[in-house]
ZANU-314439 format. One record per residue: x, y, z of N, C-alpha, C, O, CB in turn; residue in one letter; chain. Coordinates in Angstrom, 2 decimals. Glycine has a CB too. Layout:
ZANU-314439
+---------+---------+---------+---------+---------+---------+---------+---------+---------+---------+---------+---------+---------+---------+---------+------+------+
|     n_x |     n_y |     n_z |    ca_x |    ca_y |    ca_z |     c_x |     c_y |     c_z |     o_x |     o_y |     o_z |    cb_x |    cb_y |    cb_z | code | unit |
+---------+---------+---------+---------+---------+---------+---------+---------+---------+---------+---------+---------+---------+---------+---------+------+------+
|       X |       Y |       Z |       X |       Y |       Z |       X |       Y |       Z |       X |       Y |       Z |       X |       Y |       Z |    a |    A |
...
+---------+---------+---------+---------+---------+---------+---------+---------+---------+---------+---------+---------+---------+---------+---------+------+------+
This chain:
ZANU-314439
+---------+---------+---------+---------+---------+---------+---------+---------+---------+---------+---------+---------+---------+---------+---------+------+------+
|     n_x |     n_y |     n_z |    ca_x |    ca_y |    ca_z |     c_x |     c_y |     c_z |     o_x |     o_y |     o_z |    cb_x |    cb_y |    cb_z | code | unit |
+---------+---------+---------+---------+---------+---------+---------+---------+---------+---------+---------+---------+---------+---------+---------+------+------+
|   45.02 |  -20.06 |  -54.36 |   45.17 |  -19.69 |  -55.75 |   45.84 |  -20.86 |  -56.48 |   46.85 |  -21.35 |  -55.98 |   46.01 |  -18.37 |  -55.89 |    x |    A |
|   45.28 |  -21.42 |  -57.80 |   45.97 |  -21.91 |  -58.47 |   47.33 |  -21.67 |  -59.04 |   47.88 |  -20.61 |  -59.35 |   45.37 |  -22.01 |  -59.02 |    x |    A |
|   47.71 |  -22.79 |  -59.10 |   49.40 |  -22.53 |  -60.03 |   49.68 |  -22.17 |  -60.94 |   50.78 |  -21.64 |  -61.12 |   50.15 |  -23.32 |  -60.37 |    x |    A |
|   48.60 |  -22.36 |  -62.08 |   48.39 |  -21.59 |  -63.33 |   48.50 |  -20.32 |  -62.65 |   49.68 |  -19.99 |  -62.55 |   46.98 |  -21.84 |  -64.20 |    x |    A |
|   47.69 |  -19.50 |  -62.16 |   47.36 |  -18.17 |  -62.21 |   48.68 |  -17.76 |  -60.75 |   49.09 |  -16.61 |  -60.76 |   45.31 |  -17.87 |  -61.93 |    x |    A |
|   49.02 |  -18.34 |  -60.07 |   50.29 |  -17.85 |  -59.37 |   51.57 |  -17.45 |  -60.40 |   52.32 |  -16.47 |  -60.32 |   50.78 |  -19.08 |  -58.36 |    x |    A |
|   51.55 |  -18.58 |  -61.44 |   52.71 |  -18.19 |  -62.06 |   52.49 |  -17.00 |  -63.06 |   53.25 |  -16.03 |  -63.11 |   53.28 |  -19.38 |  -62.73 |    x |    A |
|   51.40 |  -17.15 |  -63.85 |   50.56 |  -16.00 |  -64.44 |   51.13 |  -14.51 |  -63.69 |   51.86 |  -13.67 |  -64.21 |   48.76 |  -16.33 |  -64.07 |    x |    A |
|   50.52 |  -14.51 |  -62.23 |   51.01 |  -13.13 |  -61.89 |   52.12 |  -12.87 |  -61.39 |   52.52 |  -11.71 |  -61.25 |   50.33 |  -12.56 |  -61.15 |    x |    A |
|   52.85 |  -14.01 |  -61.02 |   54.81 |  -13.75 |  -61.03 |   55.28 |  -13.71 |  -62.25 |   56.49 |  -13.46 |  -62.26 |   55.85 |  -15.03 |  -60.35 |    x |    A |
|   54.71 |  -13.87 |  -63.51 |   55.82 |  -13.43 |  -64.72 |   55.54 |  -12.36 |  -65.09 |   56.36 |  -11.66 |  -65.68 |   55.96 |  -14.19 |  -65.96 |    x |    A |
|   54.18 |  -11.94 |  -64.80 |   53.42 |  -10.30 |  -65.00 |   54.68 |   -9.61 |  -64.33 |   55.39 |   -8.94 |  -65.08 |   51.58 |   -9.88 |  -63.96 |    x |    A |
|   55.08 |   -9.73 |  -62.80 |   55.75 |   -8.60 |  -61.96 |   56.90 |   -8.57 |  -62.68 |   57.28 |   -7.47 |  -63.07 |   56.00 |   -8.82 |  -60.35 |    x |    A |
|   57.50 |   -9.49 |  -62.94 |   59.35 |   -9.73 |  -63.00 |   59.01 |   -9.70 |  -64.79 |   59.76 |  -10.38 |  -65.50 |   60.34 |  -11.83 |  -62.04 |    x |    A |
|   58.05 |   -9.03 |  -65.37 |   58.36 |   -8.66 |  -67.05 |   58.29 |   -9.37 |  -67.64 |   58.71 |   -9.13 |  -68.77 |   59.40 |   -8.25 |  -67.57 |    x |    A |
|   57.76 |  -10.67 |  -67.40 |   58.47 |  -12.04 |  -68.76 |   57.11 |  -12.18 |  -69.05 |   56.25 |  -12.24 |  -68.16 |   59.51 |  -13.94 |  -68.24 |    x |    A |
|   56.84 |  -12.24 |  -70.34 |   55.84 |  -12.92 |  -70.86 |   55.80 |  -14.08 |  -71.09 |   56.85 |  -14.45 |  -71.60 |   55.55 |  -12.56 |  -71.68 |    x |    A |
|   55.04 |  -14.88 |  -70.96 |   54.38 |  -16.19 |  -71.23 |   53.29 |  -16.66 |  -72.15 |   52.29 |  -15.98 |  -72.35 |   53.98 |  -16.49 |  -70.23 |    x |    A |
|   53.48 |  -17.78 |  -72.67 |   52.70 |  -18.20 |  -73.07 |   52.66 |  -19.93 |  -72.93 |   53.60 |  -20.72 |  -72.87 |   52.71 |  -17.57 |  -74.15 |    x |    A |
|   51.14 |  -20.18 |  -72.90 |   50.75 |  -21.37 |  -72.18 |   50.92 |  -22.34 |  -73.34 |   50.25 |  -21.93 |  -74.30 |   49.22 |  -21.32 |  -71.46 |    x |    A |
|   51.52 |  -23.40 |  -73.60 |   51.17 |  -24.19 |  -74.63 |   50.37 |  -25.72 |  -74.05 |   49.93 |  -26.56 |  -74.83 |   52.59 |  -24.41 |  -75.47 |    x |    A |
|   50.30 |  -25.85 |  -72.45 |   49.44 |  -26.83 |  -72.34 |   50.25 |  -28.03 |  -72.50 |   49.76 |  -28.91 |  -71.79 |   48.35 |  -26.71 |  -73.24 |    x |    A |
|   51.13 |  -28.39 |  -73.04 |   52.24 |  -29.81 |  -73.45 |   53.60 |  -29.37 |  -72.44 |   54.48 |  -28.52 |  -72.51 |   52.86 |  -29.88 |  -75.62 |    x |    A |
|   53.33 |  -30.16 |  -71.75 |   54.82 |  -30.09 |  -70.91 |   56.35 |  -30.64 |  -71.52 |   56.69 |  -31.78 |  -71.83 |   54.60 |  -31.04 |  -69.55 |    x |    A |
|   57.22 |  -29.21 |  -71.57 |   58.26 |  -29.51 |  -72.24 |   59.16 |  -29.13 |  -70.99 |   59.06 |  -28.16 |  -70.24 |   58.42 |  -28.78 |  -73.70 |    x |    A |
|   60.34 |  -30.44 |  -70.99 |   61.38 |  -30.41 |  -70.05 |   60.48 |  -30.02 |  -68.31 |   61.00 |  -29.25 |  -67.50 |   62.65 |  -29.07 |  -70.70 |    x |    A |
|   59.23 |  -30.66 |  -68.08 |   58.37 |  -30.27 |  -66.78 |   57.81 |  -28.63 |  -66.45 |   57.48 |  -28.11 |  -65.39 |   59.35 |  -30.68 |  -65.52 |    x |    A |
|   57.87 |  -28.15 |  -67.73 |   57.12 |  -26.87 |  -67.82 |   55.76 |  -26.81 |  -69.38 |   55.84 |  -27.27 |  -70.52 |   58.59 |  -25.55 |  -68.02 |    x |    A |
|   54.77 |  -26.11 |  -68.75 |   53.93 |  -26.04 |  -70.20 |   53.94 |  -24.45 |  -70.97 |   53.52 |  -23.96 |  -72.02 |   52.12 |  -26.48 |  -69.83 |    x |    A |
|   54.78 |  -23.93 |  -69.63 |   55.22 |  -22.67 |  -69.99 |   56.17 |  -21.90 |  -70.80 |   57.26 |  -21.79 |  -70.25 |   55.39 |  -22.38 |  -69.26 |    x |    A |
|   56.07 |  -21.38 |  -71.86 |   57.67 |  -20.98 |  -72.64 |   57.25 |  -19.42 |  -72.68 |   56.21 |  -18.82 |  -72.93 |   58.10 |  -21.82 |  -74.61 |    x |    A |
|   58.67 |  -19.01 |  -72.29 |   58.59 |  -17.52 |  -72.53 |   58.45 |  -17.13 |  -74.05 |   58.67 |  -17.76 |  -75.08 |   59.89 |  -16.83 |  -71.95 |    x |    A |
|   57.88 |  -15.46 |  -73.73 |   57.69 |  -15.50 |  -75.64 |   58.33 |  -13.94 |  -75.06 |   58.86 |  -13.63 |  -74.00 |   55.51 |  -15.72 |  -76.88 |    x |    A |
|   58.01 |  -13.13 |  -76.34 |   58.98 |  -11.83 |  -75.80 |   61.18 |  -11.66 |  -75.76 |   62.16 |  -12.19 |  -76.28 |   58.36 |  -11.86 |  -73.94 |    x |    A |
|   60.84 |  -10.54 |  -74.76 |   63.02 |  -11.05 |  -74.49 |   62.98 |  -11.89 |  -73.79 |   64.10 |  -12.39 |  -73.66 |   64.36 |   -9.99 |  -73.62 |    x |    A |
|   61.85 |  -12.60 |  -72.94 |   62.45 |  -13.94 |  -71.97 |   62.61 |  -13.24 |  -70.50 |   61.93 |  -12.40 |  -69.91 |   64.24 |  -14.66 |  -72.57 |    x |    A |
|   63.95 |  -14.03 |  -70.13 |   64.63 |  -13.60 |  -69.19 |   66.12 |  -13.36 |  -69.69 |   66.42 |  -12.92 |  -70.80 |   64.48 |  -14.50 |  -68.11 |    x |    A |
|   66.90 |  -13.68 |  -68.79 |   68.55 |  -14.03 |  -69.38 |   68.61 |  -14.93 |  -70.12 |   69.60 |  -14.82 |  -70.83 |   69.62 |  -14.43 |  -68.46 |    x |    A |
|   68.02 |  -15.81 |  -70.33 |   68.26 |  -17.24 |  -71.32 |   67.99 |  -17.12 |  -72.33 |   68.48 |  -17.84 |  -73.20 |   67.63 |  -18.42 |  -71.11 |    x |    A |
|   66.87 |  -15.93 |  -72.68 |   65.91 |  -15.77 |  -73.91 |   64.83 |  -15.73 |  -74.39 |   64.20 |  -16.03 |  -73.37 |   65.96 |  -16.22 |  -74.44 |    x |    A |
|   64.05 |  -15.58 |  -75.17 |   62.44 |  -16.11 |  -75.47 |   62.95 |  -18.16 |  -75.66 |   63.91 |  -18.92 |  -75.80 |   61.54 |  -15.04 |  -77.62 |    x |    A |
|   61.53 |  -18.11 |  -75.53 |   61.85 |  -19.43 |  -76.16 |   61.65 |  -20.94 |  -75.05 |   61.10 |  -22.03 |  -75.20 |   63.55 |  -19.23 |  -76.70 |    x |    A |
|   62.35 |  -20.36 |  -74.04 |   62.51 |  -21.42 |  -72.87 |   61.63 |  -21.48 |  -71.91 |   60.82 |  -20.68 |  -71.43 |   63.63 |  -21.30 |  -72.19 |    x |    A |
|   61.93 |  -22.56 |  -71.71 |   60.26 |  -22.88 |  -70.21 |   60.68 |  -21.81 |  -69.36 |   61.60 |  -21.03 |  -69.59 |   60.18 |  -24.85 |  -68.86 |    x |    A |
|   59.69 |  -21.85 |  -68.03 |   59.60 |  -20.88 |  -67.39 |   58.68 |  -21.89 |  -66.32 |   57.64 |  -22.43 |  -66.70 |   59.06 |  -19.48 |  -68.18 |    x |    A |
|   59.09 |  -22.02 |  -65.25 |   58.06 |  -22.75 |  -63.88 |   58.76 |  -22.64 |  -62.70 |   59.19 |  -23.67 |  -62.19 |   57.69 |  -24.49 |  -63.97 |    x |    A |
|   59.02 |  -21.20 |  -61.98 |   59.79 |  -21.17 |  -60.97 |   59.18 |  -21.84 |  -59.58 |   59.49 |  -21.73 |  -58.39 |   60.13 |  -19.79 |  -60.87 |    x |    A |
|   58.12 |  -22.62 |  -60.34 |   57.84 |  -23.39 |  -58.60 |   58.36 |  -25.12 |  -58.77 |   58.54 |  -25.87 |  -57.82 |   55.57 |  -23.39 |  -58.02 |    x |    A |
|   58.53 |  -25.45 |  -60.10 |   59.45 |  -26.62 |  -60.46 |   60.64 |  -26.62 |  -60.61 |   61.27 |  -27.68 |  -60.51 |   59.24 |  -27.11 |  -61.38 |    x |    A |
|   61.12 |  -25.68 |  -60.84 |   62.66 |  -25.21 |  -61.11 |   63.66 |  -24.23 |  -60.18 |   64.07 |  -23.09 |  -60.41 |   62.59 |  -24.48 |  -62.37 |    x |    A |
|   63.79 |  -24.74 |  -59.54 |   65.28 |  -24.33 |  -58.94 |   65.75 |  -22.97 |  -59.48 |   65.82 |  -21.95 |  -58.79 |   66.47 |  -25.46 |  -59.40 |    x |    A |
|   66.16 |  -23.10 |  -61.26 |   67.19 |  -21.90 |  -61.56 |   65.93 |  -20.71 |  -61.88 |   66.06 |  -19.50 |  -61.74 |   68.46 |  -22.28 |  -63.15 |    x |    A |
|   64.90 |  -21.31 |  -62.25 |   63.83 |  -20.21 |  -62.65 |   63.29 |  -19.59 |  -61.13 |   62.86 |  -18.43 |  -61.10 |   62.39 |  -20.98 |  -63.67 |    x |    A |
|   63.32 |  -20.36 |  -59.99 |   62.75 |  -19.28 |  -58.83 |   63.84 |  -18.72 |  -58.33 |   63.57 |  -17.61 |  -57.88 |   61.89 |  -19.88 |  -57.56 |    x |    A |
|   65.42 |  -19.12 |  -58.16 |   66.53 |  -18.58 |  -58.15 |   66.77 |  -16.89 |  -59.16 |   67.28 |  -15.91 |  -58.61 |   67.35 |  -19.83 |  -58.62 |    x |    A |
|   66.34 |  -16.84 |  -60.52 |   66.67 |  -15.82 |  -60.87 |   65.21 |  -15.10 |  -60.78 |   65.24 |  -14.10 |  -61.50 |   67.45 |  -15.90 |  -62.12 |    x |    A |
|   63.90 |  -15.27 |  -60.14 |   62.79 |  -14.57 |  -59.98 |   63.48 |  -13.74 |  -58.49 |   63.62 |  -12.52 |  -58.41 |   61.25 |  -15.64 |  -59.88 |    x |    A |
|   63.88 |  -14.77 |  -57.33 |   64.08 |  -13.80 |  -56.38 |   65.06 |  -12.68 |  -56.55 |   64.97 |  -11.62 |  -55.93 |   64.37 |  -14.41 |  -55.33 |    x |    A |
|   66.16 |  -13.00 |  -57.57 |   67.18 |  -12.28 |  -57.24 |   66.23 |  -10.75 |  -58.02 |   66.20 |   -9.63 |  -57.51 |   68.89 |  -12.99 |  -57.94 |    x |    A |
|   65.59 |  -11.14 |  -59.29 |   65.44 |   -9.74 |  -60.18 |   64.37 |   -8.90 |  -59.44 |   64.03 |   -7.76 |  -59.75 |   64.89 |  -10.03 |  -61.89 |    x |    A |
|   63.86 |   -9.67 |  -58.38 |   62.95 |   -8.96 |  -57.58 |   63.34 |   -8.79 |  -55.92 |   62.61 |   -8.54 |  -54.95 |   61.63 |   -9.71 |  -57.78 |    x |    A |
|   64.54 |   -8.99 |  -56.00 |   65.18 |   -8.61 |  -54.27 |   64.31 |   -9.31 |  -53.69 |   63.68 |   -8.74 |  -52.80 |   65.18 |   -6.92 |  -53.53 |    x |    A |
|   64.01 |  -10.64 |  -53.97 |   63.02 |  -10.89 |  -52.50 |   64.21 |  -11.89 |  -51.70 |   65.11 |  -12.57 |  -52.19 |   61.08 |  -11.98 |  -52.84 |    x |    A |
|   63.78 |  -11.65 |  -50.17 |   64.95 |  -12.14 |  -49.27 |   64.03 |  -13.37 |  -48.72 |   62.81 |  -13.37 |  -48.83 |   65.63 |  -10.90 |  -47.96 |    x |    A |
|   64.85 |  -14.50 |  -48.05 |   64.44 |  -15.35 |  -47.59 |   64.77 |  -15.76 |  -46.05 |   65.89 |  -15.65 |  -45.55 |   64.69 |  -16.07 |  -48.43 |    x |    A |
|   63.88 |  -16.14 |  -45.52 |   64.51 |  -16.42 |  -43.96 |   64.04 |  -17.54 |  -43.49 |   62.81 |  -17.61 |  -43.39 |   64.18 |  -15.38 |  -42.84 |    x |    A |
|   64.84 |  -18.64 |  -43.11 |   64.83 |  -20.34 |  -42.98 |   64.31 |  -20.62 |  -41.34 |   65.15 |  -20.36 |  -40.47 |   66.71 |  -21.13 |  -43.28 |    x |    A |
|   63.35 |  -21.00 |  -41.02 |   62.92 |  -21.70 |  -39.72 |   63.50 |  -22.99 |  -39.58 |   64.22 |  -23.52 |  -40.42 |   61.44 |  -21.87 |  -39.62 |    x |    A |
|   63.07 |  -23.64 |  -38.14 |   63.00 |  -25.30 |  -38.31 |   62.19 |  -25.62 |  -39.08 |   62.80 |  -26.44 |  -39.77 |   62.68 |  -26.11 |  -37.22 |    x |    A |
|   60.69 |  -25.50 |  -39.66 |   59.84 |  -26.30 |  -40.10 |   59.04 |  -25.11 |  -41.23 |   58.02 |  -25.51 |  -41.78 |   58.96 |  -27.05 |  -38.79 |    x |    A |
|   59.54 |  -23.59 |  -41.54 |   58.67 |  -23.02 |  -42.42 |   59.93 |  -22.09 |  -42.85 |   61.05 |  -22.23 |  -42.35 |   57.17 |  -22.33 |  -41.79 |    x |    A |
|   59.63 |  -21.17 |  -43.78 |   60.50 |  -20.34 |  -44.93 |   59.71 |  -19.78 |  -45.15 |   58.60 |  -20.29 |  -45.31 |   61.16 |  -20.80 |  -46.14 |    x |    A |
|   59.97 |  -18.27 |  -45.27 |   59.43 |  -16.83 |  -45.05 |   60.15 |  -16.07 |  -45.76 |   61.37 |  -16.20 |  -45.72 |   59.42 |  -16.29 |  -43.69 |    x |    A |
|   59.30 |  -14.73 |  -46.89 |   60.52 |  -14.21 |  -47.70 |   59.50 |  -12.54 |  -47.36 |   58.34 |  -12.46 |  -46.97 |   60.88 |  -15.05 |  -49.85 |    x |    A |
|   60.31 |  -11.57 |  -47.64 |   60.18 |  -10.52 |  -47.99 |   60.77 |   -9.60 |  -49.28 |   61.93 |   -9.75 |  -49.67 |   60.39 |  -10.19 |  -47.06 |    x |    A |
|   60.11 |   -8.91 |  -49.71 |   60.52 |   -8.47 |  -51.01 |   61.07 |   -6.58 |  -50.58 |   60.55 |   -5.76 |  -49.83 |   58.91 |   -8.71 |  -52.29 |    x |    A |
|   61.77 |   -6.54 |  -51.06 |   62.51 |   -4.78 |  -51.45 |   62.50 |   -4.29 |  -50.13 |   62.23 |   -3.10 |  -50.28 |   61.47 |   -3.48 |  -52.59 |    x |    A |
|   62.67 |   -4.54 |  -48.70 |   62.41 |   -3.40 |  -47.83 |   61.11 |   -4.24 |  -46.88 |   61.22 |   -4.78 |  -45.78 |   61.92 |   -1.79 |  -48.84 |    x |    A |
|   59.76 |   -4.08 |  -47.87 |   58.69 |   -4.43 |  -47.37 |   58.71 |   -6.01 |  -46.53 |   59.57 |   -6.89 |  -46.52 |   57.79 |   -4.30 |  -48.53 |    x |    A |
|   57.55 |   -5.91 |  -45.96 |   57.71 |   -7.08 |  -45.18 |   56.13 |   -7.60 |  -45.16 |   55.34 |   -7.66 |  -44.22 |   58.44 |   -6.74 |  -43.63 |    x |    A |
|   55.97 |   -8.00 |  -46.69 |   55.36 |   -9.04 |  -47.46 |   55.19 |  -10.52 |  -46.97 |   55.19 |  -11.50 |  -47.72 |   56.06 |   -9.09 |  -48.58 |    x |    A |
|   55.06 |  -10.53 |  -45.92 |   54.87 |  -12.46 |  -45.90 |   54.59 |  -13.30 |  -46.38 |   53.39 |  -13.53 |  -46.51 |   54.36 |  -13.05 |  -45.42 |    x |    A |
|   55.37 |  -14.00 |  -46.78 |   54.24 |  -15.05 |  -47.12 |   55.49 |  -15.91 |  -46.60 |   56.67 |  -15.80 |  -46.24 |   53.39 |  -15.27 |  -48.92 |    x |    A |
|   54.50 |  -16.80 |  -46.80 |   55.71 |  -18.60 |  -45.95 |   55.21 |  -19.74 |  -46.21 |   54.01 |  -19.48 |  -46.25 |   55.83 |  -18.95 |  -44.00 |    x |    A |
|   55.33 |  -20.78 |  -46.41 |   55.20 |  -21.97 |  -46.34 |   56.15 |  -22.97 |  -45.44 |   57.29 |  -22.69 |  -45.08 |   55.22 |  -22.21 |  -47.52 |    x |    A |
|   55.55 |  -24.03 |  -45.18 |   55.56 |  -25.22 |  -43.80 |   55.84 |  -26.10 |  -44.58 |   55.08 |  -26.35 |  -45.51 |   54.17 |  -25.65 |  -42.80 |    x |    A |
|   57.09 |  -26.86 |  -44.38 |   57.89 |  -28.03 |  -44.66 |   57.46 |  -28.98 |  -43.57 |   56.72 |  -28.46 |  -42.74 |   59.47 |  -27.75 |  -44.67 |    x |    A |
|   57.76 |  -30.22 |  -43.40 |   57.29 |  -31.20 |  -43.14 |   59.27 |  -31.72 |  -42.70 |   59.71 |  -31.85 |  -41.56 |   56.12 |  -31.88 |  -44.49 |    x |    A |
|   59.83 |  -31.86 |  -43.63 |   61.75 |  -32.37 |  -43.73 |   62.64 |  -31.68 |  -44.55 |   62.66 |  -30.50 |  -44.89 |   62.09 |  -33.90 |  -44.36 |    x |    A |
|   63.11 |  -32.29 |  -44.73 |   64.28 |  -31.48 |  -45.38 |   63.95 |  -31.67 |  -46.83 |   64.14 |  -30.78 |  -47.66 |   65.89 |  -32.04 |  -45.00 |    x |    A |
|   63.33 |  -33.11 |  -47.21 |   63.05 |  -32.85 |  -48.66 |   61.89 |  -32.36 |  -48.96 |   61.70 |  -32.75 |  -50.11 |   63.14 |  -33.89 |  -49.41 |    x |    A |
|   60.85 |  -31.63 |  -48.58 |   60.17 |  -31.13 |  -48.78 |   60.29 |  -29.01 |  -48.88 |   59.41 |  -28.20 |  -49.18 |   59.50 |  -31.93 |  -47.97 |    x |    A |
|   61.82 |  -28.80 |  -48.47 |   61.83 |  -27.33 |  -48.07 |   62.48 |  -26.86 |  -49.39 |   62.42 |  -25.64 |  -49.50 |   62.72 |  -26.90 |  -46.57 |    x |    A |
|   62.98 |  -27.39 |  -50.25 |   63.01 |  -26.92 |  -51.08 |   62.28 |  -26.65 |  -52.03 |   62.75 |  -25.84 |  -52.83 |   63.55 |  -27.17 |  -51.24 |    x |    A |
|   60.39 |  -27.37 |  -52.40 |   59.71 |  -26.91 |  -52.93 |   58.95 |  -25.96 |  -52.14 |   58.12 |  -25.20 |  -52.62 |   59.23 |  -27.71 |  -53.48 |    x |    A |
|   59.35 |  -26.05 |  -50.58 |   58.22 |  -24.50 |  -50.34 |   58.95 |  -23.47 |  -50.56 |   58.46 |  -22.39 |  -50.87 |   57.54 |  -24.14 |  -48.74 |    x |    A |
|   60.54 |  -23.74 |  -50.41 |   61.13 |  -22.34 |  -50.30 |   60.61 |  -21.20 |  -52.11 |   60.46 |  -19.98 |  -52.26 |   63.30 |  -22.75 |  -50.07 |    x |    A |
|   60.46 |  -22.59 |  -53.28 |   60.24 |  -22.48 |  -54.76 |   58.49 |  -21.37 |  -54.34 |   58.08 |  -20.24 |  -54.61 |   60.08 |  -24.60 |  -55.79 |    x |    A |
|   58.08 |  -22.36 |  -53.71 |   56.39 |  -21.70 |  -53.92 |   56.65 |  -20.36 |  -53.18 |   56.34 |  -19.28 |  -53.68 |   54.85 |  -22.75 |  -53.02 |    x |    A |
|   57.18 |  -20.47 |  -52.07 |   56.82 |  -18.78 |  -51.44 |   57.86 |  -17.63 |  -52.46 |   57.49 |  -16.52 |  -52.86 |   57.49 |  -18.61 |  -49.28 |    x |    A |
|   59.23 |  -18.28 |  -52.72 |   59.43 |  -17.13 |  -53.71 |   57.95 |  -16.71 |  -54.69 |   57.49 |  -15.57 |  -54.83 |   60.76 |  -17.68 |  -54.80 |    x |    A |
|   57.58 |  -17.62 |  -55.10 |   56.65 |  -17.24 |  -56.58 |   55.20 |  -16.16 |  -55.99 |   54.63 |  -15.24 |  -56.57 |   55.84 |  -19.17 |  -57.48 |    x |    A |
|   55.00 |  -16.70 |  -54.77 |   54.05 |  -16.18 |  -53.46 |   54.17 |  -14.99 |  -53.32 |   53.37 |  -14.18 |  -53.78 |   54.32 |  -16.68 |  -52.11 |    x |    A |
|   55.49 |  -14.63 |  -52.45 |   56.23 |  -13.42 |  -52.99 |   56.39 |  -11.71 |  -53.73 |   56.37 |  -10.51 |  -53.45 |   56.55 |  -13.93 |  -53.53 |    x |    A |
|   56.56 |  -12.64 |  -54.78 |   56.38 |  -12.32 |  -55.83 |   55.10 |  -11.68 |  -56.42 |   55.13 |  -10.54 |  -56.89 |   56.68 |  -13.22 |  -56.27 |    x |    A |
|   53.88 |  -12.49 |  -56.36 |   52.33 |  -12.10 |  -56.23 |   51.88 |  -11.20 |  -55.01 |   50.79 |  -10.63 |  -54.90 |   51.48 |  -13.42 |  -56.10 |    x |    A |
|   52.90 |  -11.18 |  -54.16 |   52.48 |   -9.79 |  -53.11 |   52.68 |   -8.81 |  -53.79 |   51.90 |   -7.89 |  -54.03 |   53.28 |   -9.48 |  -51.74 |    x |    A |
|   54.08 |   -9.00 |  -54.24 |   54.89 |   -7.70 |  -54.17 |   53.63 |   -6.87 |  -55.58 |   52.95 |   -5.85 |  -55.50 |   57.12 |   -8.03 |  -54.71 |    x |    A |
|   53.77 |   -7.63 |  -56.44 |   52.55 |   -7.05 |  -57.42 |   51.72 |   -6.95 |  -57.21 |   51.17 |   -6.00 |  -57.76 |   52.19 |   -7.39 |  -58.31 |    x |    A |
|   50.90 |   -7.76 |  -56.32 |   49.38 |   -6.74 |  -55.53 |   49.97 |   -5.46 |  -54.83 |   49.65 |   -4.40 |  -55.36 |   48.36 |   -7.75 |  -53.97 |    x |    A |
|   50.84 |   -5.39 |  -53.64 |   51.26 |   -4.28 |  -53.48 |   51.41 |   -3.01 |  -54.44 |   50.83 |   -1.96 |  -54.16 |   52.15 |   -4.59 |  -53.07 |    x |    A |
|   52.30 |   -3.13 |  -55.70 |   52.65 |   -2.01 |  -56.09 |   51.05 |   -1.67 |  -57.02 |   50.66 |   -0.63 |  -57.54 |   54.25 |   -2.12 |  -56.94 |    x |    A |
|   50.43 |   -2.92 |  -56.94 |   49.07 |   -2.50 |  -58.36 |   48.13 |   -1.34 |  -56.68 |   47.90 |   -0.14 |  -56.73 |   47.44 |   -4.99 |  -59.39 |    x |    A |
|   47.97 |   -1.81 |  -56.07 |   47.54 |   -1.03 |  -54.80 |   47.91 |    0.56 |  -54.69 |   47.07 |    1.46 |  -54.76 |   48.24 |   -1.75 |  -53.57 |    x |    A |
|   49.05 |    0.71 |  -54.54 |   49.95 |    1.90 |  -54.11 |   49.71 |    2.72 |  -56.18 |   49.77 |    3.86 |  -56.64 |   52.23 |    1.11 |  -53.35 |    x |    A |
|   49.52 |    1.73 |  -56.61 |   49.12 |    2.59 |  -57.80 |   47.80 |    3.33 |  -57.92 |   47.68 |    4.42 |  -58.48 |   49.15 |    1.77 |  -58.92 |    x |    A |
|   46.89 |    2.70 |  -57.39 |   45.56 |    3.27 |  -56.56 |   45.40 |    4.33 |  -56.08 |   44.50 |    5.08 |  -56.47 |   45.24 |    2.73 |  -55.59 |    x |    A |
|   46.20 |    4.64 |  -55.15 |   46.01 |    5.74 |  -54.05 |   46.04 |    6.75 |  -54.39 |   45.91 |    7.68 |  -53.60 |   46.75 |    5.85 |  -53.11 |    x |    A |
+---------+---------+---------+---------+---------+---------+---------+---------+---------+---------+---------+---------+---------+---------+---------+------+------+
């Protein structure tokens, strides 16, 4: 799945609306529109570039994380959602730990759109 549409359906789950403006401001093309998050409308939004933006996606969505030698694995609320990504060193584990939160995240909302199904 693309990154466009990963982040697309992690701001769907965790409430924030988006909108795309295509011009990267501060390394996002994303600005929230709506209440935002905690920060507000207004501000970028790219929790697979940003540190504080996949930091407050896991927390508002309980997803937990669990550190290997060489991969990072999260689960969301209880469930046991996999997803993971494979680091290579040490500077590379902090953008997978960014992508599988957002990963995550896109379970946990296929899940509940599912269980809305039944």
């Amino acid at each position: 799945m693309k990154d466009r549409k990963l982040l697309e359906l992690a701001a769907k789950v965790a409430g924030i609306e988006l909108d795309w403006n295509g011009i990267p401001a501060n390394g996002s093309p994303w600005r929230m529109t709506g209440e935002g998050d905690d920060r507000g409308p207004a501000d970028t939004w790219n929790p697979l570039t940003d540190d504080g933006d996949a930091l407050r996606l896991a927390v508002k969505l309980r997803i937990n994380l669990e550190f290997y030698v060489d991969w990072v694995v999260s689960s969301c609320d209880g469930l046991r959602l996999v997803t993971g990504d494979v680091y290579q060193d040490e500077g590379e584990m902090t953008g997978a730990t960014r992508r599988t939160i957002v990963r995550a995240a896109v379970a946990l909302g296929e899940y509940n759109e599912r269980s809305r199904h039944r």
